[in-house]
C-alpha positions, -999 to +999 in steps of 0.1 A: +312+168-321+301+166-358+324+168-388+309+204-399+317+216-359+355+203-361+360+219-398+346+255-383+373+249-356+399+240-382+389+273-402+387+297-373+419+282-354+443+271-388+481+261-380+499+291-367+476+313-353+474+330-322+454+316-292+446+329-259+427+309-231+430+299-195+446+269-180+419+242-170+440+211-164+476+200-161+484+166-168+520+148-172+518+150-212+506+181-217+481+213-207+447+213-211+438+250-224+404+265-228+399+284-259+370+309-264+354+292-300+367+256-288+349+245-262+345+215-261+369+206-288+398+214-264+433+228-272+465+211-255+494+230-249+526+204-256+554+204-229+579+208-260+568+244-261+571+253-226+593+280-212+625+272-195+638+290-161+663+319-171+681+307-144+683+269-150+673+257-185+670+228-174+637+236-151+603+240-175+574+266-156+542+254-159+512+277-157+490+268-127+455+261-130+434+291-140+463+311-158+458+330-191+482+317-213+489+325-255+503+303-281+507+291-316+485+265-331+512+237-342+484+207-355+448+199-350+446+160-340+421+145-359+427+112-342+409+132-310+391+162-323+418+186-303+441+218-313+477+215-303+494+246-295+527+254-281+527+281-255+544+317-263 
């Protein structure tokens, strides 16, 4: 990815906007999202955000591969070229 390709990602996706993609990968650290205008910058969803079981808040769902999901963009990682979002 270029520099100009990761600043039209920064414009079009800025911290706390709303993002809607489907689940492609879940990993122990976080959810690999993808993101219509991002690919193949890739957006991670952080476990922080996940929801909690009304019943136990002490279990976290995780979407399953292939899921539509929505959420908040919280930082874009320049370290990595990725978009973190937590999930809404």
């Amino acid at each position: 990815m270029t520099v100009d390709e990761w600043a039209a990602a920064k414009r079009k996706f800025p911290v706390g906007s709303q993002v809607a993609g489907t689940v492609e990968r879940v990993a122990g650290f976080g959810i690999f999202v993808a993101v219509e205008g991002l690919d193949p910058f890739g957006v991670v969803a952080d476990v922080a955000g996940m929801h909690k079981d009304a019943a136990d808040d002490a279990v976290v769902i995780w979407p399953e591969v292939g899921e539509s999901v929505t959420g908040v963009v919280v930082e874009h990682m320049e370290n990595n070229g990725k978009v973190k979002i937590h999930l809404t």
